[in-house]
SEVO-957360 format. One record per residue (C-alpha): x negated, y negated, z; residue number from 1. Coordinates in Angstrom, 1 decimal. Layout:
# residues N
east X, north Y, up Z, num NUM
...
//
This chain:
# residues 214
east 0.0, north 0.0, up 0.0, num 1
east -1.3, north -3.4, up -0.7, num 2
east -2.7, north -5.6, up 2.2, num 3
east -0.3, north -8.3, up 4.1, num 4
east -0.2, north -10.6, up 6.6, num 5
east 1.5, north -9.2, up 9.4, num 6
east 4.5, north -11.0, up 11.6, num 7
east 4.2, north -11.0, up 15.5, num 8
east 6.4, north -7.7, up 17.3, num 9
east 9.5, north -9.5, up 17.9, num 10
east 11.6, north -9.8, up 21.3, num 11
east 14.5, north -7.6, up 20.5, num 12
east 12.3, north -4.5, up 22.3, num 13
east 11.8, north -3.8, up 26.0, num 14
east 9.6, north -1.1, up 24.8, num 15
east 6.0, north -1.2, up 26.3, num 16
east 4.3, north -1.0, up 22.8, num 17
east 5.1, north -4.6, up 22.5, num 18
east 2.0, north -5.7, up 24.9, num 19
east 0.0, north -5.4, up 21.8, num 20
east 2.3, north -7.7, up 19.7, num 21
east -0.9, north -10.6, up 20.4, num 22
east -2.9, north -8.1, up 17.9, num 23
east 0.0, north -8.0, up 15.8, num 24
east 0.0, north -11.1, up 14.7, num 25
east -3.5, north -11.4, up 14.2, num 26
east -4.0, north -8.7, up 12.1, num 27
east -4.4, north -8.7, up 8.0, num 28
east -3.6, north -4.1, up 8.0, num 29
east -1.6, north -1.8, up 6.2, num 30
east 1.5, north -1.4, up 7.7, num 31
east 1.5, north 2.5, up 8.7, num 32
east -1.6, north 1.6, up 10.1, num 33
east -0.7, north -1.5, up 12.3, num 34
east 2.8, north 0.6, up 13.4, num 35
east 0.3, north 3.5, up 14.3, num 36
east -2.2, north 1.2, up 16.3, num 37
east 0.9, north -0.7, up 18.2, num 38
east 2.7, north 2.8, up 18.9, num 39
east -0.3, north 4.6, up 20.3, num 40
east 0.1, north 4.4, up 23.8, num 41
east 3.9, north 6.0, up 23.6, num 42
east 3.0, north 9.4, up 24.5, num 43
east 3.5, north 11.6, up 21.5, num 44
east 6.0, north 14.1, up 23.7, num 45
east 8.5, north 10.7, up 23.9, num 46
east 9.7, north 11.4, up 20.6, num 47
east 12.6, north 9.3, up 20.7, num 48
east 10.3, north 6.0, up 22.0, num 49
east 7.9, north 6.8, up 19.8, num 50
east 10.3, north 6.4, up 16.8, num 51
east 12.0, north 3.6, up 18.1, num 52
east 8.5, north 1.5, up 18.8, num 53
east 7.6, north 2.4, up 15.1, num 54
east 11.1, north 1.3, up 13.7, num 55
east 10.9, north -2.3, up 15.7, num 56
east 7.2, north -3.2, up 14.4, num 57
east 8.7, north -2.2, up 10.6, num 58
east 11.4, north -4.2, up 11.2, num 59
east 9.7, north -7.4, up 12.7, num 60
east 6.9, north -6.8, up 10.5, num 61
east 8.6, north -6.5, up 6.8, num 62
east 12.3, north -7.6, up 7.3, num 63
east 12.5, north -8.9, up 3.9, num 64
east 11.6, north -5.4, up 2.2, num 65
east 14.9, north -3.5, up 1.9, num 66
east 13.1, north 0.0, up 1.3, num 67
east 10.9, north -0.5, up 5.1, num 68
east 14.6, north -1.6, up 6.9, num 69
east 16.3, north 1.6, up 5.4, num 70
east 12.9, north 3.6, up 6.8, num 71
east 13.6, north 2.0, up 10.4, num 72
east 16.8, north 2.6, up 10.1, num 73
east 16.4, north 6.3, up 9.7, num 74
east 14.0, north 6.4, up 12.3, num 75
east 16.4, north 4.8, up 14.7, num 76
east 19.0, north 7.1, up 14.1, num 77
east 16.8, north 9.9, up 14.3, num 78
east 15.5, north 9.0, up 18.1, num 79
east 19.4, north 8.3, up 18.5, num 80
east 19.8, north 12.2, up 18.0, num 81
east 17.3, north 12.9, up 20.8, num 82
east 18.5, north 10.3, up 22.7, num 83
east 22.2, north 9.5, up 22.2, num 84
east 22.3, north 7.7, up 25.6, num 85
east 19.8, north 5.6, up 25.3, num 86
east 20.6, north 2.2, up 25.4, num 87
east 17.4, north 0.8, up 24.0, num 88
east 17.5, north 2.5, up 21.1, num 89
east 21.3, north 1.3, up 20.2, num 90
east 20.7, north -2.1, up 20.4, num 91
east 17.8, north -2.1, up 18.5, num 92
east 19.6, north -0.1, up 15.8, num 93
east 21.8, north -2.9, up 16.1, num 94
east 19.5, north -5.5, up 15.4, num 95
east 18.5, north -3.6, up 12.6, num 96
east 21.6, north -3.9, up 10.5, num 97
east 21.6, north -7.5, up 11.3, num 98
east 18.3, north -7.5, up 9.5, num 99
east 20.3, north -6.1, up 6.6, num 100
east 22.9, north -8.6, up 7.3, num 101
east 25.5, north -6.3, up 7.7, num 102
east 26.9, north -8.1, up 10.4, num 103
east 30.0, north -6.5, up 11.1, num 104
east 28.2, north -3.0, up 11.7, num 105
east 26.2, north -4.6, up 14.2, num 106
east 28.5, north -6.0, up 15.9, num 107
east 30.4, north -2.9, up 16.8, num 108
east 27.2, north -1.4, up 17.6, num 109
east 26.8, north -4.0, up 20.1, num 110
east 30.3, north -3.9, up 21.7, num 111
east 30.1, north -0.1, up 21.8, num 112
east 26.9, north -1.2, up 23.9, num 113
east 28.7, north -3.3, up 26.0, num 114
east 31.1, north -1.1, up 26.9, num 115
east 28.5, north 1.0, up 28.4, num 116
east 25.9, north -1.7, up 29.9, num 117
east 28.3, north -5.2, up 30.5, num 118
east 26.0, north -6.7, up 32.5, num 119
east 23.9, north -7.2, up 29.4, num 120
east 24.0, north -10.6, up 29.1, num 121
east 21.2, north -10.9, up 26.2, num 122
east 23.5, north -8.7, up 24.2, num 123
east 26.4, north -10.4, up 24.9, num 124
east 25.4, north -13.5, up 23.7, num 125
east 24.5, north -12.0, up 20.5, num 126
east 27.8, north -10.6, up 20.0, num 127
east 28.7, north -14.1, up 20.6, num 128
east 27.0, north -15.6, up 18.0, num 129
east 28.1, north -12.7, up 15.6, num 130
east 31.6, north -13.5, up 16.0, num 131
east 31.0, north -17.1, up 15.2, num 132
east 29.0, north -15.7, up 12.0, num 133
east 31.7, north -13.9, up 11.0, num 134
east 34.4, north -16.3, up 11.2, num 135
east 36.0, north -15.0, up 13.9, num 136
east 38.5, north -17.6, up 16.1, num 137
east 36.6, north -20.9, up 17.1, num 138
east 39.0, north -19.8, up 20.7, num 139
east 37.5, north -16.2, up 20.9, num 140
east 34.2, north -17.1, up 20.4, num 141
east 33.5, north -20.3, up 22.6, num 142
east 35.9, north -18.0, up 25.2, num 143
east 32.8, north -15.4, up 24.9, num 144
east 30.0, north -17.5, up 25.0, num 145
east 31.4, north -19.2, up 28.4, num 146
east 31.6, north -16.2, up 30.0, num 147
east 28.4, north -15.4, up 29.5, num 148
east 26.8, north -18.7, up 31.1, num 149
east 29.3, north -18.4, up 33.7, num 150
east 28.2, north -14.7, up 34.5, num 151
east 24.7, north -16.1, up 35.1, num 152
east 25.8, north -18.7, up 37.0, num 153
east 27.0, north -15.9, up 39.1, num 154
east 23.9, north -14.2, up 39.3, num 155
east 22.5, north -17.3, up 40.1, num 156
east 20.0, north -17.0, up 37.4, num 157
east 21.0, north -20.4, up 35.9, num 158
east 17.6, north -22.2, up 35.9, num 159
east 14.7, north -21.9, up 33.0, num 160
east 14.4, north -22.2, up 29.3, num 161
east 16.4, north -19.2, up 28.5, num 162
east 19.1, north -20.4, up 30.3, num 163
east 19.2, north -24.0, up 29.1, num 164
east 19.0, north -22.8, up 25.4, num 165
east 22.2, north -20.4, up 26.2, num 166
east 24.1, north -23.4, up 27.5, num 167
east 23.0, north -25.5, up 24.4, num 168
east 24.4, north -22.5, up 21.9, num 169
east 27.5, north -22.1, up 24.1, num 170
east 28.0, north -25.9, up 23.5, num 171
east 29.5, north -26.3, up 27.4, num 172
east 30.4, north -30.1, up 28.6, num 173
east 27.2, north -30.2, up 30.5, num 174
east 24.6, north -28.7, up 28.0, num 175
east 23.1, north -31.7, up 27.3, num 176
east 23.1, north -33.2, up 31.1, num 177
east 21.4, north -29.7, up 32.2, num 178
east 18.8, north -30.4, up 28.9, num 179
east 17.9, north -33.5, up 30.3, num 180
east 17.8, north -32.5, up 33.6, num 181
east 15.5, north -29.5, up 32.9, num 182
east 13.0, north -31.5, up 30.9, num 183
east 12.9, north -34.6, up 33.9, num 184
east 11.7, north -31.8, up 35.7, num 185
east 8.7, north -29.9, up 33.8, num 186
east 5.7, north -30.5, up 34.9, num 187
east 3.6, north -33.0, up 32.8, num 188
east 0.1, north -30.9, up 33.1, num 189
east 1.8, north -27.8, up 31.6, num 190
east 0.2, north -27.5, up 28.4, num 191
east 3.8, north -26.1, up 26.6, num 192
east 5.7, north -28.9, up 28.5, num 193
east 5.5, north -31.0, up 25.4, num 194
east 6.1, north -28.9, up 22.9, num 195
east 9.2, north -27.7, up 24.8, num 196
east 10.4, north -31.1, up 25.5, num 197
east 10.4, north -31.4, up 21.6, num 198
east 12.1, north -28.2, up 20.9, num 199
east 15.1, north -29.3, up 23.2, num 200
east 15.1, north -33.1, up 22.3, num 201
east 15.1, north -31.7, up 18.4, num 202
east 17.5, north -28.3, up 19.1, num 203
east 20.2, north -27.9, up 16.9, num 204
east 22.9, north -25.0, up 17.7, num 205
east 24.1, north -24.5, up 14.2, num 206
east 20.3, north -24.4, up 12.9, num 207
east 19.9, north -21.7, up 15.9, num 208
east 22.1, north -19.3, up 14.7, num 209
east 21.9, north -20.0, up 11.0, num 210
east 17.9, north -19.2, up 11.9, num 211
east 19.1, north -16.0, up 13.6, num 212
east 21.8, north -14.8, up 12.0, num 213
east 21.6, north -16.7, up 8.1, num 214
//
């Protein structure tokens, strides 16, 4: 296979394979090689991890190449036949149709995912946004969105980056107050304080998801 560039291991994995996404992006490989290399410290007897870890570095790797999704694809429902139960693997299968843009097949991946783990509140945002990609009811989807921030309210996890960028997709009354707020706060001798500050002054929700989900 010709030589590429390759893309940084995205964040769709909780996998432990990913500690070597930092290598990732540096390197100019082959592909089998790099997946190989990023997948080697997955014990070979984890069959099911091991073919999910190569599936995500395909995917995040060569998402535009329709023949390399298929192949991680396949892979993904192969560790899903070892591992029907694994939650991991689900999602990520997930998130690989919405590579392919077949949004609607993700998204009932995702609520199937739900069902089983509702405290997932990365994947419920998602399934958020792909109801508002599809079209679905401006009611239904701000409705879902809203329960997600006020869920971690309830966990009291509402403080950080992750959680003012969820309140600025969700679009609630105070987004832009809590934006503000979080930025008067950083600390000026953090070296990613500025380029943060940027990020939020500059974020646009509709770019977001369009960047996400296009």
């Amino acid at each position: 296979m010709a030589k590429r560039w390759c893309w940084a291991a995205c964040l769709l994995l909780t996998i432990v394979c990913l500690v070597a996404q930092a290598e990732v992006a540096r390197c100019q490989d082959d592909l089998e090689q790099t997946v190989d290399r990023v997948c080697r410290r997955i014990p070979p007897e984890n069959k099911a991890r091991k073919l999910e870890c190569r599936a995500v570095v395909i995917m995040s790797m060569d998402s535009h190449n329709d023949d390399s999704l298929k192949t991680a694809l396949k892979m993904l429902k192969q560790a899903q036949a070892i591992a029907p139960n694994d939650l991991s693997i689900l999602n990520n299968t997930a998130f690989c149709y919405v590579k392919q843009k077949k949004y609607e097949t993700a998204l009932s991946i995702l609520e199937n995912s739900l069902s089983r783990q509702p405290d997932n509140l990365g994947v419920k945002n998602f399934t958020c946004m792909l109801k508002e990609r599809l079209g679905y009811p401006r009611s239904e989807y701000r409705a879902c969105y809203h329960s997600v921030v006020q869920a971690i309210k309830e966990k009291k996890m509402a403080k950080g980056i992750n959680y003012v960028i969820t309140v600025l997709v969700a679009d609630e009354p105070d987004a832009q107050a809590i934006r503000d707020q979080f930025i008067a706060a950083m600390d000026p001798k953090d070296k990613s304080a500025a380029s943060w500050k940027k990020a939020l002054e500059n974020f646009n929700r509709d770019e977001y998801i369009r960047k996400h989900l296009p």
